[in-house]
Kinemage of the C-alpha trace (Angstrom):
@kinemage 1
@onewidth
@group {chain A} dominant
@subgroup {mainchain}
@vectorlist {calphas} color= white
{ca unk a 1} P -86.333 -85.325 53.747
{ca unk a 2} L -83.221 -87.524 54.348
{ca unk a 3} L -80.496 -85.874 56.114
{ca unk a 4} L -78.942 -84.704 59.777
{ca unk a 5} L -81.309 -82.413 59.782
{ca unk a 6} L -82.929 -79.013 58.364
{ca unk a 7} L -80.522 -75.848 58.179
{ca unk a 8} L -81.766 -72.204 56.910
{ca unk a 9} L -78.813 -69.944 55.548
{ca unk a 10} L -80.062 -66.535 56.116
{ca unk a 11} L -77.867 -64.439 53.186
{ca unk a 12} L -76.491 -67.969 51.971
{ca unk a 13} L -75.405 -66.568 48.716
{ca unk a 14} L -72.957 -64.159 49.983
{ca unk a 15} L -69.098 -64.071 50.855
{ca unk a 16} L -69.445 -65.927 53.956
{ca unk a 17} L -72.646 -67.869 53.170
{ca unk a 18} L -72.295 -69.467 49.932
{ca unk a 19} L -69.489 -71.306 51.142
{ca unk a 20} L -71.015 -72.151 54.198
{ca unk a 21} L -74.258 -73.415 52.646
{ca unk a 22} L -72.011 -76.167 50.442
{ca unk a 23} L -70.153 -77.001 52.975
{ca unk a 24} L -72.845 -78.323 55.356
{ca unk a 25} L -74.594 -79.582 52.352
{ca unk a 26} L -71.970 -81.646 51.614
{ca unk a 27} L -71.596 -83.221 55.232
{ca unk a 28} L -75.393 -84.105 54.583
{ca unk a 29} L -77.325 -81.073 56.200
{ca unk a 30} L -81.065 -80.376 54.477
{ca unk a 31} L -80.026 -76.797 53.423
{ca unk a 32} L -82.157 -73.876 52.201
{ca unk a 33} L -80.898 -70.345 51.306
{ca unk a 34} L -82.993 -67.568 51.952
{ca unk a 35} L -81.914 -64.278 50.128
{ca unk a 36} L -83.094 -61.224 48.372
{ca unk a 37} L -80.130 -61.170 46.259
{ca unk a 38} L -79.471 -57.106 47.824
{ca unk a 39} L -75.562 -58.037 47.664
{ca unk a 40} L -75.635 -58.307 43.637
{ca unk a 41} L -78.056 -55.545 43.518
{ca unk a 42} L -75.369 -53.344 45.481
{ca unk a 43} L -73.246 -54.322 42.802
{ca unk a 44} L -74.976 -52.974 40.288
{ca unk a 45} L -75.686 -49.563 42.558
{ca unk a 46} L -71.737 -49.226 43.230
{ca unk a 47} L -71.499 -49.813 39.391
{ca unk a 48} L -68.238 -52.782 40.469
{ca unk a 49} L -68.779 -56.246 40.326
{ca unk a 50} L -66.739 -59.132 41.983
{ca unk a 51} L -63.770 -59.552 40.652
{ca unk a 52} L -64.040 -64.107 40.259
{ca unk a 53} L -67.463 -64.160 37.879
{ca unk a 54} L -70.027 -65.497 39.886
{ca unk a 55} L -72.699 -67.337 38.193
{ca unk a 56} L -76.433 -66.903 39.074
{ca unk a 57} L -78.024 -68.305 42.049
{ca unk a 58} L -79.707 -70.819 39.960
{ca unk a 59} L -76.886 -71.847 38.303
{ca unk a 60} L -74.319 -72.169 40.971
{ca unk a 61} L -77.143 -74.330 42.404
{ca unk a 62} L -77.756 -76.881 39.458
{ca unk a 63} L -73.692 -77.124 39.134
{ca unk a 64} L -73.735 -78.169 42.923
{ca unk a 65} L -76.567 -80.924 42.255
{ca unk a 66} L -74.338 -81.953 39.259
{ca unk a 67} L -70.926 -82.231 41.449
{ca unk a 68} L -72.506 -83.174 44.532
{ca unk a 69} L -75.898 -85.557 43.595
{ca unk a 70} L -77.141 -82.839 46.501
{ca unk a 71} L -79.867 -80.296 46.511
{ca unk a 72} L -79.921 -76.710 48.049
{ca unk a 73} L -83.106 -75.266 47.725
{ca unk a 74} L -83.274 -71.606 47.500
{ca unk a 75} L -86.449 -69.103 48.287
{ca unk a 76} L -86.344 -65.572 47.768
{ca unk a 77} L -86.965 -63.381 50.444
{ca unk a 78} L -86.444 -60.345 52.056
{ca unk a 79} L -86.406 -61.069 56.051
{ca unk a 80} L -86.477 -57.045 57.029
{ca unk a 81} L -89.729 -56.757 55.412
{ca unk a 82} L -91.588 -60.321 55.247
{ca unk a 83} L -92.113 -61.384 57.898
{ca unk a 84} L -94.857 -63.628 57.189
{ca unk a 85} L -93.001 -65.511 54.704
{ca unk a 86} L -90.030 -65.877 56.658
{ca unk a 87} L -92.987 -67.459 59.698
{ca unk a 88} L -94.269 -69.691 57.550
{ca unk a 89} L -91.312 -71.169 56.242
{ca unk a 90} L -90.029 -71.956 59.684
{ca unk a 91} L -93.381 -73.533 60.202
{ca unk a 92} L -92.525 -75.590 57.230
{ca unk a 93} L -89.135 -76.951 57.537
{ca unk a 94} L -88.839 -76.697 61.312
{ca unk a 95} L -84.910 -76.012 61.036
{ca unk a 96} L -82.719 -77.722 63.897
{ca unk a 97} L -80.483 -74.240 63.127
{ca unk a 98} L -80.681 -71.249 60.955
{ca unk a 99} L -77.673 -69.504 60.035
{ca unk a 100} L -77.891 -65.692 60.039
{ca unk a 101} L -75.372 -63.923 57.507
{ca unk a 102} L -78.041 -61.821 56.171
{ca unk a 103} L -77.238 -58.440 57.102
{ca unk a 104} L -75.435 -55.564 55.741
{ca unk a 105} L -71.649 -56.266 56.384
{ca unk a 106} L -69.446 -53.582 55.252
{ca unk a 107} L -68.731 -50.741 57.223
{ca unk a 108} L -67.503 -48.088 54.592
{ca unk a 109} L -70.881 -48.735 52.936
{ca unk a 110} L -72.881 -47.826 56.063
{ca unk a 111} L -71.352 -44.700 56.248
{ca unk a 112} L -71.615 -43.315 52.335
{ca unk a 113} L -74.284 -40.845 53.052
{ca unk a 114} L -77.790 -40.675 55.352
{ca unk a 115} L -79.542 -43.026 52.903
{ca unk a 116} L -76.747 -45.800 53.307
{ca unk a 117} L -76.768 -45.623 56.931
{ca unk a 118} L -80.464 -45.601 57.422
{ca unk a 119} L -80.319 -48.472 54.841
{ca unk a 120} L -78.280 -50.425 57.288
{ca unk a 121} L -79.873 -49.617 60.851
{ca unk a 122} L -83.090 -50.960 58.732
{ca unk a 123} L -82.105 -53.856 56.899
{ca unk a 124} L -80.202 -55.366 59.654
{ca unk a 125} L -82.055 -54.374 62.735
{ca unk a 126} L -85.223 -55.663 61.239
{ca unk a 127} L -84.304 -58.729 59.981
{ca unk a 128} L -82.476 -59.826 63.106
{ca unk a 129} L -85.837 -58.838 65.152
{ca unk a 130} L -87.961 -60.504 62.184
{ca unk a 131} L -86.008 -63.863 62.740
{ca unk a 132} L -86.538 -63.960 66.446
{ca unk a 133} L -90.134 -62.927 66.663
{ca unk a 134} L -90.779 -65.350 63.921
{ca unk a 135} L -89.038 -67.731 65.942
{ca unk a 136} L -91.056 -67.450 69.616
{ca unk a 137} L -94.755 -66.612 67.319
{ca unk a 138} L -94.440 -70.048 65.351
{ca unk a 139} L -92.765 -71.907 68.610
{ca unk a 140} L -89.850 -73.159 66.597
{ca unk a 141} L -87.012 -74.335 69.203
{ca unk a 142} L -84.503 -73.633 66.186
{ca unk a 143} L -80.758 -72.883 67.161
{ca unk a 144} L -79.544 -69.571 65.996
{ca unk a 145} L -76.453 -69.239 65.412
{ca unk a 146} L -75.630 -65.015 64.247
{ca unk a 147} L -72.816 -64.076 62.300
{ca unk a 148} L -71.508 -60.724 64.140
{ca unk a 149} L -68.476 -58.911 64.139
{ca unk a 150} L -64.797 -58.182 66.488
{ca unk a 151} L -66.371 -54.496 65.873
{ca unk a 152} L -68.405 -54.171 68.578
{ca unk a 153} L -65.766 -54.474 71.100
{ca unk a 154} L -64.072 -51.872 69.203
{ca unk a 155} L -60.260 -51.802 69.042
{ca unk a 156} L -59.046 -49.795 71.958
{ca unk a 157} L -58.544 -52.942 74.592
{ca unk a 158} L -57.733 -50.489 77.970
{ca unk a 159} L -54.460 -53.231 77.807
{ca unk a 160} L -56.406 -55.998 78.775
{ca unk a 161} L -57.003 -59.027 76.444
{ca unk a 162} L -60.638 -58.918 74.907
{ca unk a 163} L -62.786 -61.936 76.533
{ca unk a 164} L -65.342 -63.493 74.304
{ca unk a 165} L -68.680 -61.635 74.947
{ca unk a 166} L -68.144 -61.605 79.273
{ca unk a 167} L -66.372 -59.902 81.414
{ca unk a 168} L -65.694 -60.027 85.248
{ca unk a 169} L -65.571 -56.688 87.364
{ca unk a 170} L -66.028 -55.822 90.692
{ca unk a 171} L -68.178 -53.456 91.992
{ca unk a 172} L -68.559 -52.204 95.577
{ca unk a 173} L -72.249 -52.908 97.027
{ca unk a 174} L -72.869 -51.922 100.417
{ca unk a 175} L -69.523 -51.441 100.923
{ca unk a 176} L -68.473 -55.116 100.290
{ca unk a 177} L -66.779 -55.807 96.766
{ca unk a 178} L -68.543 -57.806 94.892
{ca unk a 179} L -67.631 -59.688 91.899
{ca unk a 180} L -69.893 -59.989 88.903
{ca unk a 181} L -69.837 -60.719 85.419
{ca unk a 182} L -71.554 -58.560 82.226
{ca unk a 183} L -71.850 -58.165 78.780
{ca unk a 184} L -68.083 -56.827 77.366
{ca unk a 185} L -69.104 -53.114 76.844
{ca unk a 186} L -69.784 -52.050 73.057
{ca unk a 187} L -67.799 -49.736 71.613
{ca unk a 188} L -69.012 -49.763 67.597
{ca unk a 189} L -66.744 -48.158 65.471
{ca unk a 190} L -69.241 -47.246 62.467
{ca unk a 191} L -73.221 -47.781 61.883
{ca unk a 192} L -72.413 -51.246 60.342
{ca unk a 193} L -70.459 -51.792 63.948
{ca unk a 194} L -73.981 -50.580 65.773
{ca unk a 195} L -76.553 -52.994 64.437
{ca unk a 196} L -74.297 -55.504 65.301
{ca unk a 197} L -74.380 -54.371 69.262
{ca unk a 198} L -78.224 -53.187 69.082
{ca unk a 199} L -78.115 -57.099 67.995
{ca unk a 200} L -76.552 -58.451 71.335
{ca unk a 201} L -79.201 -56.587 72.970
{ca unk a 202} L -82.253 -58.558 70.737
{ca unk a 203} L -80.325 -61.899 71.721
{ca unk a 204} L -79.939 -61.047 75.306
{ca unk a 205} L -83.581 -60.081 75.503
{ca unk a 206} L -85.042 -63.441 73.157
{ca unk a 207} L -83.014 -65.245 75.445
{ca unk a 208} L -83.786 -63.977 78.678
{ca unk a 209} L -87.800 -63.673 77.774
{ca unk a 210} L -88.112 -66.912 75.721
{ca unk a 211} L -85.470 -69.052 75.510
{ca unk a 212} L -84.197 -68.915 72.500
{ca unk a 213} L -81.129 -70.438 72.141
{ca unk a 214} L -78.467 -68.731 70.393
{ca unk a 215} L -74.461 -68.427 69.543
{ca unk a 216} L -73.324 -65.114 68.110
{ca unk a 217} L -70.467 -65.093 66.622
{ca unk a 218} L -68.040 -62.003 66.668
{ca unk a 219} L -65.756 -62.162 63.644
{ca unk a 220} L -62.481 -60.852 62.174
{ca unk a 221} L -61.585 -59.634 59.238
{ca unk a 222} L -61.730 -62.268 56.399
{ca unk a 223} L -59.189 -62.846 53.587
{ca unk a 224} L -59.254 -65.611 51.040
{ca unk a 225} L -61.285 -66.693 48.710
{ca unk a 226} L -62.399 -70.467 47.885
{ca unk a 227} L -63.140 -73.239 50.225
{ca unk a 228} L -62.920 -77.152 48.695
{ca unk a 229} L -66.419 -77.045 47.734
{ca unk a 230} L -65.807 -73.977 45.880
{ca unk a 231} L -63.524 -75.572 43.824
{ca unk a 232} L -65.392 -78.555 43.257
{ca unk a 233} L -66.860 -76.441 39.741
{ca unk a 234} L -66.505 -72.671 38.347
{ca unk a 235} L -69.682 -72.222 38.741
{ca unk a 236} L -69.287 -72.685 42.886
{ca unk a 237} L -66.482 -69.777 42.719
{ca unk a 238} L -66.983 -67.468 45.487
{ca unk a 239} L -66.970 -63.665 45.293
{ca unk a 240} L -64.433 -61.630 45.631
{ca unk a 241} L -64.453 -58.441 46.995
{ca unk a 242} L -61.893 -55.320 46.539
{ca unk a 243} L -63.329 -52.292 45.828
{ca unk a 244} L -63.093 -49.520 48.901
{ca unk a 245} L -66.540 -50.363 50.323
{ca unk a 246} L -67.139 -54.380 50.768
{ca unk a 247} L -63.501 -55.253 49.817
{ca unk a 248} L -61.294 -56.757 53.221
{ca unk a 249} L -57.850 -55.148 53.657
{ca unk a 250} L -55.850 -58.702 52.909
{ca unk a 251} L -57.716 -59.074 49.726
{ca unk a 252} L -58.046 -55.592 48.486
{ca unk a 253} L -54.081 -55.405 49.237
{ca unk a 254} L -53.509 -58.541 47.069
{ca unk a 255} L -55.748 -57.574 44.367
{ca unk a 256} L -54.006 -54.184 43.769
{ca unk a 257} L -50.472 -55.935 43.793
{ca unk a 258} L -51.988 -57.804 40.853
{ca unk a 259} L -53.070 -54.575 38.488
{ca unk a 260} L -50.634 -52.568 39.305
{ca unk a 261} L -52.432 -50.010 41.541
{ca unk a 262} L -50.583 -48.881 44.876
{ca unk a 263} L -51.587 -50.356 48.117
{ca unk a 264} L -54.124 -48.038 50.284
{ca unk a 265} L -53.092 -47.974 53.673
{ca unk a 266} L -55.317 -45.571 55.425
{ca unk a 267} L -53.712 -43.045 58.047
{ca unk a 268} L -49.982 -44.719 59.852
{ca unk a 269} L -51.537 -48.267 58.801
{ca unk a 270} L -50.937 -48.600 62.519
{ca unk a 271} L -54.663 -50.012 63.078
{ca unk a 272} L -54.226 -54.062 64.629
{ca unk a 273} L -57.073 -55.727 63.257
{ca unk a 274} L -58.420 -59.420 64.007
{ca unk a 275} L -58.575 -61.920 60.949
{ca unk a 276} L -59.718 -65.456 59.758
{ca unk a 277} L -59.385 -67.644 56.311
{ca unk a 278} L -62.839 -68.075 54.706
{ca unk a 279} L -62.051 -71.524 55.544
{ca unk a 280} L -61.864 -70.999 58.888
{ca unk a 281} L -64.984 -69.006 58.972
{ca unk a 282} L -66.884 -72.315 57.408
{ca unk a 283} L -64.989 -74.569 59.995
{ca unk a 284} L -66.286 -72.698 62.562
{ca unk a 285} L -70.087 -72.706 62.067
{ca unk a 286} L -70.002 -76.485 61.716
{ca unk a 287} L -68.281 -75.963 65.359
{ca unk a 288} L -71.396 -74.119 66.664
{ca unk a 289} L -73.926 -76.345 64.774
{ca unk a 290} L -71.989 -79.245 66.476
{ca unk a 291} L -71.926 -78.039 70.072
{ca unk a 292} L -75.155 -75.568 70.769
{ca unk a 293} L -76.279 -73.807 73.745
{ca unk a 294} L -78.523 -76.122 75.603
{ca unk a 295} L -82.332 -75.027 76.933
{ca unk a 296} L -82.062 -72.356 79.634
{ca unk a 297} L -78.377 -71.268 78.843
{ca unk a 298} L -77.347 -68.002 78.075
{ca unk a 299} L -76.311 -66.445 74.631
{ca unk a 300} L -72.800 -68.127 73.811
{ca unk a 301} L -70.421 -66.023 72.437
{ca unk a 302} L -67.413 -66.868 70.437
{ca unk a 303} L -64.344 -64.593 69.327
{ca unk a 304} L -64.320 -66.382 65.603
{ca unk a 305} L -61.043 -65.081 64.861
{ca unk a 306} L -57.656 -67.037 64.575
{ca unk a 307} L -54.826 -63.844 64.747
{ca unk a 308} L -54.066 -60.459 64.216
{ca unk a 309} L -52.106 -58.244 62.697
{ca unk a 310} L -50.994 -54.719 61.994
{ca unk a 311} L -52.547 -53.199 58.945
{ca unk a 312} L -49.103 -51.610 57.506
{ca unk a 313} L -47.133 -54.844 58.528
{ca unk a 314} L -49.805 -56.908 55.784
{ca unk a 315} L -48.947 -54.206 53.422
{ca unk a 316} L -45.202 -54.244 54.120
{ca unk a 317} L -45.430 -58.613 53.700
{ca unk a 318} L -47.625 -57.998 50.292
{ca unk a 319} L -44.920 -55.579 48.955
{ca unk a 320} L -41.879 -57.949 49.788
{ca unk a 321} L -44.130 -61.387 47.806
{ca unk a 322} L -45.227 -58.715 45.156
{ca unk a 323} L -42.670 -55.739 44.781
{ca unk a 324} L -45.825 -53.857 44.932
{ca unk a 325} L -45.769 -50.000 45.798
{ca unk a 326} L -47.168 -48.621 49.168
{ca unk a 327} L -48.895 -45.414 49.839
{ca unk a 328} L -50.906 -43.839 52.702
{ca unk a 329} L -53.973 -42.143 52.200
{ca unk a 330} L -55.965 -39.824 54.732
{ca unk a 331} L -57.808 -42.277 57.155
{ca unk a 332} L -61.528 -42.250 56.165
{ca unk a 333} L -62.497 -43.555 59.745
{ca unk a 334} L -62.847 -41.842 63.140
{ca unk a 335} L -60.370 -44.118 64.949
{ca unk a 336} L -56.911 -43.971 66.646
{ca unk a 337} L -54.089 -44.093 64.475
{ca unk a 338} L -52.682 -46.935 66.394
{ca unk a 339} L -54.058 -49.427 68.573
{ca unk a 340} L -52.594 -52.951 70.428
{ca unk a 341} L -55.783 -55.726 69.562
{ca unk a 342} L -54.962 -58.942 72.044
{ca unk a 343} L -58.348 -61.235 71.480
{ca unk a 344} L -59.146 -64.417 73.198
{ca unk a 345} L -59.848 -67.469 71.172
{ca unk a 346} L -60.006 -70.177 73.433
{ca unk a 347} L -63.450 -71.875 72.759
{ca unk a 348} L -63.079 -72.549 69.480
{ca unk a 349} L -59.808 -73.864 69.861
{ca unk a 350} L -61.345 -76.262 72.798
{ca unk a 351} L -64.122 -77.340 70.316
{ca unk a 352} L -60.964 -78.590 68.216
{ca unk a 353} L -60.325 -75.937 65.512
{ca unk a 354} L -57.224 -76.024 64.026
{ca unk a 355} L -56.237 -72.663 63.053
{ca unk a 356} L -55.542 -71.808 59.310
{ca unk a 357} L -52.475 -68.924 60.136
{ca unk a 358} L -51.091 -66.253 57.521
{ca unk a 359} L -48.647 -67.993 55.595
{ca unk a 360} L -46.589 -66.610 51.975
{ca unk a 361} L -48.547 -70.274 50.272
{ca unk a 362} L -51.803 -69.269 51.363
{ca unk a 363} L -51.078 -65.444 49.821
{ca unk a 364} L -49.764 -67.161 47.036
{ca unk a 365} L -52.822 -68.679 46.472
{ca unk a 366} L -55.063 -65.570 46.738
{ca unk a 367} L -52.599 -63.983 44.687
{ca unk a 368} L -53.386 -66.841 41.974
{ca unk a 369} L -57.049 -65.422 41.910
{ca unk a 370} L -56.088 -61.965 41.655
{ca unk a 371} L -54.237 -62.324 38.669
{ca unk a 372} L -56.259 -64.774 36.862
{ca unk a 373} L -58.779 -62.319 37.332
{ca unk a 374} L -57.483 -58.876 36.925
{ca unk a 375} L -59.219 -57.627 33.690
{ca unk a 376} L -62.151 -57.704 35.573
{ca unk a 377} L -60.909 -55.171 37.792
{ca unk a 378} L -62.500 -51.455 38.167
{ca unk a 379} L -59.831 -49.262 38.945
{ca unk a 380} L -61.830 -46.342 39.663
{ca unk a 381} L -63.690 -48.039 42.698
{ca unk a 382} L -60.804 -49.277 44.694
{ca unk a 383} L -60.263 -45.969 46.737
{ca unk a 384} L -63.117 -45.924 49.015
{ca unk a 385} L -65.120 -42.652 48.466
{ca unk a 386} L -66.897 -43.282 52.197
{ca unk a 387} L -65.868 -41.103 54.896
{ca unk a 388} L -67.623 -41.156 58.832
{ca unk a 389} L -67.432 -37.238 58.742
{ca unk a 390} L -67.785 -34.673 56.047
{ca unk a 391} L -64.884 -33.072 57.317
{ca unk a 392} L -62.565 -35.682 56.344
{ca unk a 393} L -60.718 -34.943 52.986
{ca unk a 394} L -61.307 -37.587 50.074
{ca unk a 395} L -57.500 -38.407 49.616
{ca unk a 396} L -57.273 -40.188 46.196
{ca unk a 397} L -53.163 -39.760 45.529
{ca unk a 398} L -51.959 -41.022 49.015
{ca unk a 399} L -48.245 -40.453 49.932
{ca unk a 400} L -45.269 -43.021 48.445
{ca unk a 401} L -43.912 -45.166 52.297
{ca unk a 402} L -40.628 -46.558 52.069
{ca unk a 403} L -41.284 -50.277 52.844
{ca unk a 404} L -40.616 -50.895 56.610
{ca unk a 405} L -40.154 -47.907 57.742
{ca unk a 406} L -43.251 -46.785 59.541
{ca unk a 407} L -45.617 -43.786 58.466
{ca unk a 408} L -45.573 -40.524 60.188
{ca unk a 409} L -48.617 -39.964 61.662
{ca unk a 410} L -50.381 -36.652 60.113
């Protein structure tokens, strides 16, 4: 095969993946997506589909040979449950990197009921395990680079500034103070959040025992929706996402300004979350392709985010560009009503990334896609019918905000 080299995209047809698959395609990476398709078959289960038509996997593939003169070859499966055909691909292509998106990713959806949560813990804990056994048993010296989540630091930062993945303490031994440096303590906010951490502790151990080199990758929240190569054909669209389970805040915000529906800001909206552009999210894999971990170095961990923000001050910004109504709902989640979120950045930003910030054009933009799309919209699935305690009241009528003025807290 002609080419820099040969790249696996674990879950390449998803949000995050599809994008990322045509992206290093296009700068002349050998790239083959390996999927089980269990994103479009949630589709079908939560009975809401994306709200930009997305074409089959076959399809979006043959428009990308037609725009591109490239080929992405696709295999089907399932890397929680075969693990033999996931070994003996590796053996095949011997991949310089594999990509892993291809895990559960939504946290509402992880907590629906017992079946969605075990669902999760399964999928994602296996299939993370399955790629690094598979790795070590067929002797494959493949870079791994894991797509993981801001989540497992949780968002309660004791005032400090969250590091990416290490952090330096001192601890008294002997009597003498010592100082050392460890893993950032978890602190997972959901089950989703929880495979993500039991994760860190798979790549600390592969690492540690074998060698395997890898870069995870703890991400914000991401907004937007198309990437250049996305755009290159409608067939490349990417999803969108808005409905209460898989649907980010930024986008479901912007999609219910579009149809007319209130925006759902759960509890004071006083939550700070991390985000990132999808573009940004692309930009930075080819950073971690570009600059891995060399032989004998520890996991490398990167805070993939590029700012954050207050969850009622996005809704307040959406209702100024929009005129759109604003309403709190009862939280859902078991979390603080209000929490400060500093995050460090600083590795990506030596590797040269060039942050894509929050700005009214790039809303505008998003906005675009909303609207052009908005009779595809399933009104009945935007309030999120997941709650992480059956305590917690379903609120589906929320409480009218004045604009700017900050919610009471219940």
């Amino acid at each position: 095969m002609q080419g820099k080299g040969n790249i696996i995209v674990l879950g390449g047809d998803g949000f995050c993946g599809w994008p990322t698959s045509l992206r290093l395609s296009r700068e002349g990476y050998n790239v083959t997506i390996v999927d089980n398709l269990s994103r479009r078959k949630i589709d079908v289960e939560l009975g809401c589909q994306s709200l930009t038509p997305i074409e089959t996997v076959e399809n979006r593939l043959a428009a990308w040979r037609e725009v591109s003169g490239r080929t992405i070859e696709f295999r089907n499966i399932d890397i929680a449950r075969d693990y033999h055909e996931l070994r003996t691909l590796l053996v095949e292509l011997q991949p310089q990197t594999i990509i892993h998106f291809a895990e559960q990713r939504a946290a509402p959806y992880s907590m629906k009921s017992p079946k969605h949560k075990r669902y999760t813990v399964d999928n994602n804990i296996n299939g993370t395990h399955n790629v690094l056994c598979a790795l070590v048993d067929a002797g494959v010296d493949a870079h791994l680079v894991h797509l993981g989540t801001m989540g497992v630091y949780g968002y309660g930062t004791a005032g400090m500034s969250i590091p990416e993945g290490y952090l330096n303490v001192r601890v008294d031994i002997k009597g003498q103070e010592h100082e050392i440096e460890i893993p950032y303590p978890p602190h997972p906010g959901s089950i989703y959040h929880m495979t993500k951490t039991l994760d860190a502790l798979l790549f600390y151990y592969y690492n540690k025992n074998d060698g395997v080199r890898i870069t995870d990758l703890h991400q914000g929240v991401v907004w937007g929706t198309n990437t250049d190569e996305t755009l290159m054909h409608p067939a490349l669209i990417n999803r969108f996402d808005y409905e209460g389970d898989y649907g980010t805040v930024l986008n479901r915000f912007l999609v219910e300004a579009a149809v007319g529906h209130p925006l759902t800001v759960y509890g004071t909206g006083g939550q700070t979350r991390a985000f990132i552009h999808i573009r940004d999210t692309v930009n930075c894999i080819v950073l971690a392709i570009q600059n891995p971990p060399a032989r004998g170095e520890r996991v490398k961990i990167f805070n993939q985010t590029t700012e954050t923000h207050r969850v009622r001050d996005l809704a307040a910004l959406v209702s100024r560009l929009t005129g759109a109504e604003v309403r709190t709902y009862i939280n859902p989640r078991n979390e603080s009503l209000e929490n400060e979120l500093v995050v460090h950045n600083e590795q990506f930003l030596a590797l040269g990334l060039n942050p894509i910030t929050l700005s009214e054009g790039l809303l505008a933009e998003v906005i675009e896609v909303a609207s052009k799309y908005k009779d595809r919209c399933n009104l009945s699935k935007i309030i999120a019918d997941s709650r992480w305690r059956r305590d917690i009241p379903l609120d589906r009528e929320g409480t009218p905000v004045t604009v700017g003025t900050p919610p009471v807290a219940a």
